[in-house]
C-alpha positions as CSV (number, residue, x, y, z in Angstrom):
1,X,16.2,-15.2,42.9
2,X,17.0,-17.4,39.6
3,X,16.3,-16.9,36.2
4,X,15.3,-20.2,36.5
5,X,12.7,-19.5,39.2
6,X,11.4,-16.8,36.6
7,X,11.1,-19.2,34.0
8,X,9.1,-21.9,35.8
9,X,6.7,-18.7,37.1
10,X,5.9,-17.9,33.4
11,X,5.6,-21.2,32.4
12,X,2.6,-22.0,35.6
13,X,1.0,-18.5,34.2
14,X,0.8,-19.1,30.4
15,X,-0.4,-23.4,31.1
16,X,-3.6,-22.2,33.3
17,X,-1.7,-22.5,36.4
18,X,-1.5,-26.7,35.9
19,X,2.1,-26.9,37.2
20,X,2.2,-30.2,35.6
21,X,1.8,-29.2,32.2
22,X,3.9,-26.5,32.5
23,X,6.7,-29.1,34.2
24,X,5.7,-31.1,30.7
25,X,6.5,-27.7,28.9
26,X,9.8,-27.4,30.4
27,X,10.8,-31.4,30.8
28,X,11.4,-31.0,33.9
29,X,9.3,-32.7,37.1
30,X,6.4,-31.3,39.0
31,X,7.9,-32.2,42.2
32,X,11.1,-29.5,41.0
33,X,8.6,-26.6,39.8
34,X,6.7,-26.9,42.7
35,X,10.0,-26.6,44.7
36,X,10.8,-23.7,42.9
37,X,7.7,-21.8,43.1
38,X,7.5,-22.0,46.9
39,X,11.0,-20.6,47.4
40,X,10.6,-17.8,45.2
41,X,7.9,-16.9,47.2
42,X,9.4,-17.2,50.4
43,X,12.4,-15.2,48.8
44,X,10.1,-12.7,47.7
45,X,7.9,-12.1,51.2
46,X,4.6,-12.8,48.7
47,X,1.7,-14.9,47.7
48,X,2.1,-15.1,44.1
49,X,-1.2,-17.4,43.5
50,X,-4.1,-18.6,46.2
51,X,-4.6,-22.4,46.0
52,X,-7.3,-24.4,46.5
53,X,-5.8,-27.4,48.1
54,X,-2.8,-28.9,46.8
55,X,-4.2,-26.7,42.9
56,X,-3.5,-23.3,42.4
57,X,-6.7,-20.9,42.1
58,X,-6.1,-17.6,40.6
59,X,-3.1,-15.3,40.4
60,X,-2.8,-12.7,43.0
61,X,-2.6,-8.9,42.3
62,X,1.1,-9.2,43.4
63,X,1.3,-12.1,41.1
64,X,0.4,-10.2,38.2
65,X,3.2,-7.4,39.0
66,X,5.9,-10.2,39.4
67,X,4.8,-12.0,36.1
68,X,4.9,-8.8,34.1
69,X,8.5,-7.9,35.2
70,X,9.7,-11.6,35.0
71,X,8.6,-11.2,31.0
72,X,10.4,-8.1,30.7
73,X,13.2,-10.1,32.2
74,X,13.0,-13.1,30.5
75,X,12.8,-11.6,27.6
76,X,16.0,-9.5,27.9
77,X,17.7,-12.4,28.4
78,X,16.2,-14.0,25.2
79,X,18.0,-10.8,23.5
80,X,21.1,-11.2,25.0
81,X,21.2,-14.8,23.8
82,X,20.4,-13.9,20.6
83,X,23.2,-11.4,21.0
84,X,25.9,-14.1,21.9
85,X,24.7,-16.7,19.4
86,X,25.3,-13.7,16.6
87,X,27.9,-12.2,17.6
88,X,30.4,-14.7,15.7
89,X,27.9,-14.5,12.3
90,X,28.0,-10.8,11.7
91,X,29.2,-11.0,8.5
92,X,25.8,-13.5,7.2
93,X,22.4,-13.7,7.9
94,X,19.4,-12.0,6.4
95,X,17.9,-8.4,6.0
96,X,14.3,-7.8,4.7
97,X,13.6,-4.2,3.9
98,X,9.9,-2.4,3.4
99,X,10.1,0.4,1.1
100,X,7.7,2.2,-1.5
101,X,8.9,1.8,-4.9
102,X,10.8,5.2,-5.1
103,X,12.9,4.2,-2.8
104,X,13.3,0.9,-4.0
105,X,14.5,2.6,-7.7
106,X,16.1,5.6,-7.3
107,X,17.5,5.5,-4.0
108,X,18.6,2.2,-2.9
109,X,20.3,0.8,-5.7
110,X,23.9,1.9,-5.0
111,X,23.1,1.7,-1.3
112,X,22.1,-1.9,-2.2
113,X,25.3,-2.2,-4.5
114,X,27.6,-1.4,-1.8
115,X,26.1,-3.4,1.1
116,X,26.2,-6.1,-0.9
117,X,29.9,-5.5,-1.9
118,X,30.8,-5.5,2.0
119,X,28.2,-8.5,2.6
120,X,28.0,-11.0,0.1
121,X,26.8,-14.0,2.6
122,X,24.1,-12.0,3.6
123,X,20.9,-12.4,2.0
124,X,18.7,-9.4,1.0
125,X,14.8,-9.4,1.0
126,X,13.0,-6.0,-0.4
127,X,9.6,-5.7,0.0
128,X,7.7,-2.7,-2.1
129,X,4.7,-1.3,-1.0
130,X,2.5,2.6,0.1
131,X,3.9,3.8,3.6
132,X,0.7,2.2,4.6
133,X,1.3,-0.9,3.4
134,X,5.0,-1.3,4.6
135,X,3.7,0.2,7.9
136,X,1.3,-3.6,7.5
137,X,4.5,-5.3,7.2
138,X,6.2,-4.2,9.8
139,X,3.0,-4.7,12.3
140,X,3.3,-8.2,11.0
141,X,6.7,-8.9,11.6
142,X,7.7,-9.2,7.4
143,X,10.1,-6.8,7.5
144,X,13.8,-6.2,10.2
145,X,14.0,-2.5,8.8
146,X,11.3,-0.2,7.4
147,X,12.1,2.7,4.7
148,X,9.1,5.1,3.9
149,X,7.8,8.7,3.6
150,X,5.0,10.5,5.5
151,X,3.5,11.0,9.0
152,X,5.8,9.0,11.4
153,X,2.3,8.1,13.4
154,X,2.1,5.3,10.7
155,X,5.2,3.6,12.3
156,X,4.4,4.0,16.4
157,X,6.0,0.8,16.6
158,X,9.3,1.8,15.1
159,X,12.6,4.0,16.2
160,X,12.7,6.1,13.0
161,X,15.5,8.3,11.5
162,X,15.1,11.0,9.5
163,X,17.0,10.0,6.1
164,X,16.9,12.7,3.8
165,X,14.8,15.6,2.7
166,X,12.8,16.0,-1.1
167,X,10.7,18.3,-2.8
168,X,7.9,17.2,-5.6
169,X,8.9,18.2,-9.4
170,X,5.8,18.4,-12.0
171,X,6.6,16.6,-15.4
172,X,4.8,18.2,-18.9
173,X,5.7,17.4,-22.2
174,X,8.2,19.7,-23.9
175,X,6.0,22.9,-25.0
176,X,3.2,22.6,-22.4
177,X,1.8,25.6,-21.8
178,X,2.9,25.6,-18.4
179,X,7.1,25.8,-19.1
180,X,5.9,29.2,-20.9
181,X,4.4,30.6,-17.8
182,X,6.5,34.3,-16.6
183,X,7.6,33.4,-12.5
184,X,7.1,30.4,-10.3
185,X,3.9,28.2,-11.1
186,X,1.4,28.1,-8.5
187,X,-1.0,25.7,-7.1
188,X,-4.5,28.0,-9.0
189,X,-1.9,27.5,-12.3
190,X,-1.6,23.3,-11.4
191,X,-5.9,23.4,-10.9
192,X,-6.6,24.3,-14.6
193,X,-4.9,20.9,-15.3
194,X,-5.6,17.1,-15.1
195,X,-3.3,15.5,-12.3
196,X,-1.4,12.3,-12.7
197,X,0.5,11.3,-9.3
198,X,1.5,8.6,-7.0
199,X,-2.0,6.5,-5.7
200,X,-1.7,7.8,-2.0
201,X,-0.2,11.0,-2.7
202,X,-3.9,12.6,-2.4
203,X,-5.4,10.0,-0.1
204,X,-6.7,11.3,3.0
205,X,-5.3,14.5,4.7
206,X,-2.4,14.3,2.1
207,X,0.8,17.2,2.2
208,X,-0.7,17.5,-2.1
209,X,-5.0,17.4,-1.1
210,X,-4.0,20.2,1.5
211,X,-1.8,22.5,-0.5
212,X,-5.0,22.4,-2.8
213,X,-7.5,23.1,0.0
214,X,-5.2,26.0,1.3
215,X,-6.4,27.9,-1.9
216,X,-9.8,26.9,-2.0
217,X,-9.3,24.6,-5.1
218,X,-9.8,20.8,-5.5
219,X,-7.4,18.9,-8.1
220,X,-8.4,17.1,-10.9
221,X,-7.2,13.9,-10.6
222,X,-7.1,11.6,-13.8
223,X,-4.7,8.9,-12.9
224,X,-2.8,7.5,-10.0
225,X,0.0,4.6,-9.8
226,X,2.5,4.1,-7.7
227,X,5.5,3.7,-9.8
228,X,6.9,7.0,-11.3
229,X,7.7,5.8,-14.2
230,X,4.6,4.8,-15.1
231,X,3.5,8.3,-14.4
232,X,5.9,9.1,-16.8
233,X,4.7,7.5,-19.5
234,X,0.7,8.6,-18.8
235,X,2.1,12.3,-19.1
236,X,4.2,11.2,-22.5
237,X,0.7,10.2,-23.6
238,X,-0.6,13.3,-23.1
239,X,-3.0,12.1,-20.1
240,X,-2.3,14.7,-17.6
241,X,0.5,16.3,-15.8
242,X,3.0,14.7,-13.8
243,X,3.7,15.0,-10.0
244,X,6.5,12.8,-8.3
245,X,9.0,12.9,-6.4
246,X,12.0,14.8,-6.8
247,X,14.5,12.2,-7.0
248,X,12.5,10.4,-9.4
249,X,13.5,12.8,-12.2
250,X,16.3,11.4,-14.4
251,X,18.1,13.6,-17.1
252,X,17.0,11.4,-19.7
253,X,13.7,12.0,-18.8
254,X,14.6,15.5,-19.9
255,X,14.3,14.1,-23.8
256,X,10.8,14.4,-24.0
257,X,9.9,15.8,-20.3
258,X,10.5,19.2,-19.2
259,X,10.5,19.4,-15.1
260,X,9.7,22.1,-13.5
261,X,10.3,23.1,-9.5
262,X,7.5,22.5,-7.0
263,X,10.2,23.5,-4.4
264,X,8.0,25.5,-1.5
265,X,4.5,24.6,-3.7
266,X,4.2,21.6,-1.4
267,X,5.1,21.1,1.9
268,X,9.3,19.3,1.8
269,X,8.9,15.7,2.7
270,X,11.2,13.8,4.8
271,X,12.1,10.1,4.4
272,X,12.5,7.9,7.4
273,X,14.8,4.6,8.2
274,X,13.4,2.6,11.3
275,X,13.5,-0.2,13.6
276,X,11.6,-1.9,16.2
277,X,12.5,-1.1,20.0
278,X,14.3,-3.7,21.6
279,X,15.6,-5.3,18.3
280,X,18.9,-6.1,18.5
281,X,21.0,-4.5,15.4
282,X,23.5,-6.8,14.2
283,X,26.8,-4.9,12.3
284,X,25.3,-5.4,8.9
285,X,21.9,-4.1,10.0
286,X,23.7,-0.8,11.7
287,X,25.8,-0.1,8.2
288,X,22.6,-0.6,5.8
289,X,21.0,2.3,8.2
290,X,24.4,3.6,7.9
291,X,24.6,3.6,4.2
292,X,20.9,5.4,4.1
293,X,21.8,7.5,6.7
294,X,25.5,8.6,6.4
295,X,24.8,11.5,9.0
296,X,24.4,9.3,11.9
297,X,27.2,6.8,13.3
298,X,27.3,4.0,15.0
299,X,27.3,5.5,19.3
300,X,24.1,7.4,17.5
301,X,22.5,4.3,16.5
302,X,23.3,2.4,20.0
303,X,21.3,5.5,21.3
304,X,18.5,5.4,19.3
305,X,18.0,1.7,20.1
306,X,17.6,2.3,23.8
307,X,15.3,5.1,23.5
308,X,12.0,5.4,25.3
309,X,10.3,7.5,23.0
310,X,10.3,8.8,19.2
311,X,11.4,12.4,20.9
312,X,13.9,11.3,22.1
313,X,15.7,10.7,18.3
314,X,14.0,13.8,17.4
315,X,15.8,15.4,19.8
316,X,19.2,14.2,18.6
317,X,18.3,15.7,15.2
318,X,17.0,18.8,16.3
319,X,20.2,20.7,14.6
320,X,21.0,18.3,12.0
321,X,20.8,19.8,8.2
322,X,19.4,16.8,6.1
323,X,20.6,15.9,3.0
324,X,18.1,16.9,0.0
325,X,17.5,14.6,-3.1
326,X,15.6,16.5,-5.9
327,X,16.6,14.3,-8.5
328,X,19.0,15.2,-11.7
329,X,21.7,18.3,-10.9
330,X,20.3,21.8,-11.9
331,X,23.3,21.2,-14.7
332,X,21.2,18.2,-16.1
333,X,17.7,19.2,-15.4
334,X,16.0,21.9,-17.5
335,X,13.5,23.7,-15.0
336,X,10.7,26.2,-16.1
């Protein structure tokens, strides 16, 4: 059998079985395909198609089985070309990211910084949007690498790595009522106030909608964006409270803003790094996932590209302590 063979069969199946257009297709003769075809089939021991005189009909059941596998194939070897043509242009190419814009401003900017340092000639494309929306992008083939928070679901079509680990931080103005509270704040203490959060953060069966339902309670929402520092400047205002993300708390917020810790209030999010299956990861790809990810190296990330299934990479994390990014240190931050 020749890859050749298993070209010319894919090339009969996707022109309406007309073996001369798909000789057209593949510049090649009808005469030759025809040739081809018959001793495949005689290699195989199968019909692969009935025929109606000199015309082929339909495809036969075993037909079907051969052309599935010979895409699988095909398609493999489209990989490893791509693999050989690249190989000698690690060092240049492009990388487009999807990320939410937390990501995008608090955590990738040094990762960017340094990726860039080790390659310059490769061209960098960051896409902002919800999880939802980056999950969009990478179901329409936008984006090579995906960065986002939430339910994993969102990404089936993904190999995802857990990144890191972050709790949510509420934002008052400096002699709110709440920094003067005796103990930890609770969720009945958060209900007496208007909300100001991130636009999906209580869409849906949110990790924020459920820690209100939990108690019975149902939060006053005021104001939603997705940039935190635009949530920032709504609580300045005096609009509401603030709830963001841990790692969007900067010590000069700490000016104006007190923080205090939502640690355990909500449920810990985990942010995720992924990747289609079957993409082929050039070097630069492997050390940006790297950079995110410094916990994983690069015989872990050749595994993860060949697995079957999203337990499989949860299994090689199983163990693994996650970093946690709550923003400013506790020496910078001033908590209630």
């Amino acid at each position: 059998m020749k890859l050749q063979q298993l070209k010319y069969l894919l090339a009969i199946a996707d022109n309406g079985l007309n073996i001369t257009a798909a000789a057209e297709r593949l510049y090649t003769s009808q005469p030759g395909v025809s040739k081809q075809l018959k001793l495949l089939e005689e290699e195989l021991g199968l019909q692969l198609f009935t025929r109606k005189g000199k015309s082929l009909d339909r495809v036969t059941d075993a037909g079907l089985r051969v052309i599935s596998r010979a895409r699988v194939i095909m398609q493999e070897v489209e990989q490893i070309r791509s693999f050989a043509t690249e190989y000698f242009r690690e060092e240049e190419g492009t990388l487009s990211i999807g990320t939410t814009h937390t990501q995008a401003r608090y955590i990738l900017p040094k990762i960017v910084q340094e990726f860039r340092r080790r390659y310059p000639r490769v061209s960098l494309n960051l896409h902002q949007g919800t999880s939802e929306q980056v999950a969009c992008m990478v179901a329409d083939n936008e984006v090579d690498i995906a960065i986002a928070t939430g339910n994993s679901n969102l990404f089936n079509g993904l190999l995802m790595i857990p990144g890191y680990q972050w709790d949510r931080k509420i934002l008052v103005p400096k002699n709110h009522e709440l920094t003067k509270l005796d103990g930890k704040i609770s969720v009945t203490d958060l209900a007496k106030y208007p909300l100001v959060s991130y636009v999906f953060s209580f869409g849906g069966d949110s990790a924020l909608h459920r820690a209100f339902a939990s108690h019975g309670l149902k939060p006053d929402i005021v104001f939603t964006a997705r940039d935190a520092d635009v949530i920032k400047t709504y609580v300045r205002m005096g609009l509401g409270i603030g709830i963001v993300a841990g790692m969007a708390h900067e010590s000069e917020d700490n000016r104006d803003l007190v923080a205090i810790d939502a640690t355990g209030l909500f449920p810990r999010s985990t942010t995720w790094i992924g990747f289609r299956r079957n993409q082929t990861l050039r070097l630069y790809m492997m050390d940006f996932i790297q950079l995110f990810a410094p916990h994983i190296n690069h015989a872990q990330l050749q595994s993860i590209s060949q697995a079957e299934s999203q337990q499989e990479i949860d299994s090689i994390f199983r163990h693994v302590q996650l970093p946690l990014k709550n923003g400013c240190s506790s020496g910078l931050c001033v908590a209630a």
